[in-house]
C-alpha positions in Angstrom: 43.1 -138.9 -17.6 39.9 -138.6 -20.0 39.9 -139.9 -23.3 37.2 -140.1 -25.5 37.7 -142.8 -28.1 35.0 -143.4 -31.2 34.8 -146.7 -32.4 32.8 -148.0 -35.6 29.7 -149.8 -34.5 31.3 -153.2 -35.7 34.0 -152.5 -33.0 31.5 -151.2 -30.6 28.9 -154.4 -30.6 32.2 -156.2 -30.2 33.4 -154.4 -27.3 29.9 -154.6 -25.5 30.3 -158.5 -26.6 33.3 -158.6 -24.6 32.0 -157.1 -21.5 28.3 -158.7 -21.7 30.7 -161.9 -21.5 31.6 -161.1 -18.5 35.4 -160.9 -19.3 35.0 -157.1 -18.7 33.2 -154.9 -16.1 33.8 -151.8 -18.9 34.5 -150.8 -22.5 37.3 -148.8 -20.9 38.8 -152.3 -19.8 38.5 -153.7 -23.2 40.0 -150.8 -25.2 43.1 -150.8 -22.5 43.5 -154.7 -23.0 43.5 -154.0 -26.7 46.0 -151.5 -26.2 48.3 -153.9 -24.4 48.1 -155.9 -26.6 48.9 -153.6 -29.9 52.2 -152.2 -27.3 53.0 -156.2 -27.7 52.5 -156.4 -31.2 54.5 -153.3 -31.9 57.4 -154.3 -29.6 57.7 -157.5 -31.4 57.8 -156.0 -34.9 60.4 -154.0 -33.7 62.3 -156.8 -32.4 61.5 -158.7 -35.7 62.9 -155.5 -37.8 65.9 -155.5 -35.4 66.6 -159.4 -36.2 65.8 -159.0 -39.6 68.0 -156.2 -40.4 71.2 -158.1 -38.5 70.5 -161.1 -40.8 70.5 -158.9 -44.0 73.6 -157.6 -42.3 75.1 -161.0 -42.3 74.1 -162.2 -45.5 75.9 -159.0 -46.9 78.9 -159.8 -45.3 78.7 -163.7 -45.2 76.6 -164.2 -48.5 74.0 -166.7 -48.6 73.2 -170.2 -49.5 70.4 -171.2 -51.6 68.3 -174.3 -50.4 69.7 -176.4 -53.4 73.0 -176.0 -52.5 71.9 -176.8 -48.8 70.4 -180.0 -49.6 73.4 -181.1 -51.8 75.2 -180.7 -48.5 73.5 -182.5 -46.3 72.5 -185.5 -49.2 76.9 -185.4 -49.2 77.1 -185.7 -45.8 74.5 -188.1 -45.0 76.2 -190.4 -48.1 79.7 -190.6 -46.4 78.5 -191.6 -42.9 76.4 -194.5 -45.2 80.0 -195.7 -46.3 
């Protein structure tokens, strides 16, 4: 499959950077490694929106606890094993 893709010359130099590196043979091998990695990027956000939306979903059902009240806790706990 043929693609064209235009890049701005910042990302252009940059891409010839990469392959005059010697990390690449092509431009074509950079853009695909760049494109890996935004499907990686893009899989973990979803996974993060997925997580994040199951905590909301517990807080709404659980309720939450405020770091105060978290750290009277503990300070509580660690006092009676001090005893």
């Amino acid at each position: 499959m043929a693609t064209n893709v235009h890049l701005t010359p910042e990302l252009e130099h940059f891409a010839r950077a990469c392959v005059d590196s010697g990390r690449f043979n092509n431009i074509s091998e950079v853009v695909r490694s760049a494109l890996r990695l935004l499907q990686t990027n893009e899989a973990r956000y979803r996974d993060f929106a997925v997580m994040l939306a199951e905590v909301r979903g517990e807080a709404a059902r659980d309720g939450v606890h405020g770091a105060e009240a978290i750290a009277a806790e503990m300070d509580a706990i660690i006092d009676s094993t001090r005893k």
